[in-house]
N, C-alpha and C positions, 0 to 999 in steps of 0.2 A: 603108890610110889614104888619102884625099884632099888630093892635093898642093893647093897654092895656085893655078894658071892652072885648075884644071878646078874650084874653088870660084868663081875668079870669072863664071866663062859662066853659071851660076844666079843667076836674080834670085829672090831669098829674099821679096821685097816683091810679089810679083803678085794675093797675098791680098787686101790694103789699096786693091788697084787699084778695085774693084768695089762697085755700089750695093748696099747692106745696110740691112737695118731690125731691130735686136733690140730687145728689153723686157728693162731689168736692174730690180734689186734697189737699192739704195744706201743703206746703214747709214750714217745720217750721224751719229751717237750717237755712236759709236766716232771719226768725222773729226774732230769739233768737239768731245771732250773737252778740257776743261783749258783753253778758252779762254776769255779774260771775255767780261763780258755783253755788250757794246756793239760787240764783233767776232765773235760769233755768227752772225747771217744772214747779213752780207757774206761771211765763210770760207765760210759752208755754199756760196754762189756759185762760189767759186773751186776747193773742193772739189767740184762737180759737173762746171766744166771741166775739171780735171785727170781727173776718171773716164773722161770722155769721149774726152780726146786717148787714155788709156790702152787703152782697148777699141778706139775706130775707126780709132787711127793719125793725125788728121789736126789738124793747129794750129789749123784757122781752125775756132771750135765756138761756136755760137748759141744761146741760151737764149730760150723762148718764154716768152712775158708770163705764161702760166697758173700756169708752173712758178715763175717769180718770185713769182708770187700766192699760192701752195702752201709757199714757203720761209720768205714772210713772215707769213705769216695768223697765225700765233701773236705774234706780235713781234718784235725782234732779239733779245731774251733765250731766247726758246722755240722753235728748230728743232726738225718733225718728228722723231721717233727715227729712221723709216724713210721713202723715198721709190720710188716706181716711175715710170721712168723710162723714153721710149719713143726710144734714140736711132739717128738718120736717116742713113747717111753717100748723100751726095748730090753730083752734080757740079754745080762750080760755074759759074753763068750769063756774069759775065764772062770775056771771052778777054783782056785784060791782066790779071788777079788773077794772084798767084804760085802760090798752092793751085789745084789742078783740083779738089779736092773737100773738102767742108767736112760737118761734123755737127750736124744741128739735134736740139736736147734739147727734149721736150715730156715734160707730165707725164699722167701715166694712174694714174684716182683708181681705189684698192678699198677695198672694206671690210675684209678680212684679209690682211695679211701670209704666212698660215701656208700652205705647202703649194706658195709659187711656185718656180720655176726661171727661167733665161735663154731664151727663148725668141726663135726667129727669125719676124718677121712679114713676110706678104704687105705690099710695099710700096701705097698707095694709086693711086697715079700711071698 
């Protein structure tokens, strides 16, 4: 067993340290069940941040204007069932911000759903 002083000299967090670009999935069907109509596409928002602090680790998380275009194009009553979602973890530009790295969520349109995975992408940069 692993005493306590030799758990602490491992920093468990060196993962989260680093620039990453994956492509998720996001079932927003199952998020925003059961909610009225008129808190439908704001949730679907908040539920896209929460996915994202969830996978990249990081608080400070952006949503690009396409993907808001993508949420709402049906209306507030009619969120996408599914969404594909291209999220960025990135360092951040200012040196007083409290986050050194933040996650920008963009949307990446397909025709089918069927057959994807999580995949890790070549960042552009």
């Amino acid at each position: 067993m692993v005493s306590k002083k030799e758990k602490k000299g491992r920093s468990g967090v060196k993962a989260m340290k680093d620039v990453v670009t994956r492509e998720y999935t996001i079932h927003m069907h199952k998020r925003i069940h059961g909610m009225g109509f008129k808190k439908r596409a704001p949730r679907a928002i908040k539920e896209v941040k929460k996915f994202a602090l969830k996978m990249m680790g990081t608080q400070d998380v952006r949503i690009d204007t396409r993907l808001n275009k993508a949420i709402w194009s049906q209306g507030i009553r009619n969120v996408p069932y599914r969404l594909r979602v291209r999220l960025a973890r990135k360092r951040n530009e200012d040196e007083d911000s409290a986050n050194k790295l933040y996650t920008l969520v963009t949307y990446v349109p397909v025709a089918s759903f069927k057959g994807l995975n999580t995949v890790n992408v070549d960042s552009e940069e």
